[in-house]
C-alpha positions in Angstrom: 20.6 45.4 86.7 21.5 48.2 84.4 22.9 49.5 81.0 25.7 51.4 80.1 26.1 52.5 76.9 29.4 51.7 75.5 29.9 54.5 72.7 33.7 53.0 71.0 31.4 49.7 70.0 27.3 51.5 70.0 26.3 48.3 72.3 24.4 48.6 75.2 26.0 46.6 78.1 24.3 44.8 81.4 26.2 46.6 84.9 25.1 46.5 88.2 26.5 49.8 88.6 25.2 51.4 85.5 22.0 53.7 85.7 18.2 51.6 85.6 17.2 51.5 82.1 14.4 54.0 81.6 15.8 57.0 84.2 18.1 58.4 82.1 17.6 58.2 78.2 20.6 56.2 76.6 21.0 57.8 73.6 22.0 60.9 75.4 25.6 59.4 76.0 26.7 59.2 72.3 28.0 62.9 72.8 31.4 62.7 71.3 34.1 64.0 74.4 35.2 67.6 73.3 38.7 69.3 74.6 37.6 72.0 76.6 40.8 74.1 77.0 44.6 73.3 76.5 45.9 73.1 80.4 49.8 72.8 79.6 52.4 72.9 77.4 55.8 71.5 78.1 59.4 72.3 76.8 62.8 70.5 77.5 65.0 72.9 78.4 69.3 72.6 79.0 69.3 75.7 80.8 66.4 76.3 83.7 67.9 79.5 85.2 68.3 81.3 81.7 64.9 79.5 80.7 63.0 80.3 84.2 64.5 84.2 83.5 63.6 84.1 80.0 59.9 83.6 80.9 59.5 85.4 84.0 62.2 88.9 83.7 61.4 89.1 80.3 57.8 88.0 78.9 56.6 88.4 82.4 55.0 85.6 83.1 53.9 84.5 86.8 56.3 81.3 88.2 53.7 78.9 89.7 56.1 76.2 90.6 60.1 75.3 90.9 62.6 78.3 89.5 65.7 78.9 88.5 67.4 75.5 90.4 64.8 73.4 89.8 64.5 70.9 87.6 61.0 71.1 86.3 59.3 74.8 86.7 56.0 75.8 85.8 54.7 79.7 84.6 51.9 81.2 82.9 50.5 84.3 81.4 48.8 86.7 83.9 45.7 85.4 82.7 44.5 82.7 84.8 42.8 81.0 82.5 45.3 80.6 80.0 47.3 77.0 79.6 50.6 76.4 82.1 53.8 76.3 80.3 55.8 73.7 82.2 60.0 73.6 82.1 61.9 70.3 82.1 65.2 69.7 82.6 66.9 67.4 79.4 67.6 67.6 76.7 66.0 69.6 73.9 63.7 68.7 71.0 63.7 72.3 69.6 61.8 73.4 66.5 59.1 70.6 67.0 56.3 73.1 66.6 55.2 76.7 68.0 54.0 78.1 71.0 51.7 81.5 70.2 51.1 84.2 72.8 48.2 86.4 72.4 49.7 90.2 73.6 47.7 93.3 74.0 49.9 95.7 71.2 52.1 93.4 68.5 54.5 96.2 67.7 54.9 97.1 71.3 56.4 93.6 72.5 58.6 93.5 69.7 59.8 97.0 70.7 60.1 95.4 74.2 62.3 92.1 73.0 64.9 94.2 71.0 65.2 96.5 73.8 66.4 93.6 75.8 68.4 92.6 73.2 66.4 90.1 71.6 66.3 89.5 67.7 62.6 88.5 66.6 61.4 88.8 62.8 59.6 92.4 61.9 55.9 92.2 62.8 53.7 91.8 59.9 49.6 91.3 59.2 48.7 88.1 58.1 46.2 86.9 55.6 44.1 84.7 58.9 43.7 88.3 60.3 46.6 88.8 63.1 49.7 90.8 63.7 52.5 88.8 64.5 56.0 88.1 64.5 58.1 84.9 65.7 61.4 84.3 67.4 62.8 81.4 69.5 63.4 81.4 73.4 66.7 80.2 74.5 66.4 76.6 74.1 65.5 76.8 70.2 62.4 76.5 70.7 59.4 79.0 68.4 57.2 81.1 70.2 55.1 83.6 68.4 53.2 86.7 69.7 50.1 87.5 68.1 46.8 90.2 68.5 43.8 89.5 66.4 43.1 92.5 63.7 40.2 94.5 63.8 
């Protein structure tokens, strides 16, 4: 028989499916889990062709699932690594919190939004060292785009 290490009480329990006692050193498994990376984000949404456009025509991000007549869409930055932002179709729980972007140039995505006739706050530097500024997507909800200062 063998023992798994049960790290929510520290006891050490008997399994015929754990690993033999002595091949693999129990104390190894009190590593506490860590998140690695933040793999989505979801928004209600009343509107999912204005929503769908909002992301895609004007932010630019790639759709990766559903669209405009769907009822639950997926996008995400052109960064592949970066975390999914899912669409759903309901109602909305606006100002619950805020999404931030990273962008390459601050001032030039603000330029970009009122051009399009979008009303974000002036960029300004804050005192955590970025450049930001904040406005809300259709739906209410608060995204802000940010760049690290050097």
């Amino acid at each position: 028989m063998g023992w798994i290490l049960d790290p929510w009480r520290e006891q050490v329990q008997s399994s015929p499916f754990a690993l033999r006692k002595g091949k693999f050193d129990v104390h190894c498994c009190r590593m506490a889990p860590t998140i690695e990376k933040i793999s989505a984000i979801t928004f209600r949404v009343l509107n999912m062709q204005a929503s769908v456009q909002f992301y895609r025509d004007v932010l630019g991000m790639e759709l990766l699932y559903g669209g405009e007549q769907a009822s639950f869409s997926s996008l995400r930055a052109s960064d592949s690594e970066s975390a999914i932002l899912n669409l759903e179709q309901g109602d909305t729980a606006s100002r619950w919190g805020r999404l931030i972007f990273h962008v390459t140039d601050v001032d030039a995505f603000w330029t970009h939004l009122k051009q399009r006739g979008f009303h974000p706050e002036i960029p300004r530097d804050a005192s955590w060292g970025e450049r930001y500024f904040h406005m809300l997507d259709p739906d209410g909800h608060e995204l802000s785009f940010a760049k690290p200062l050097k």
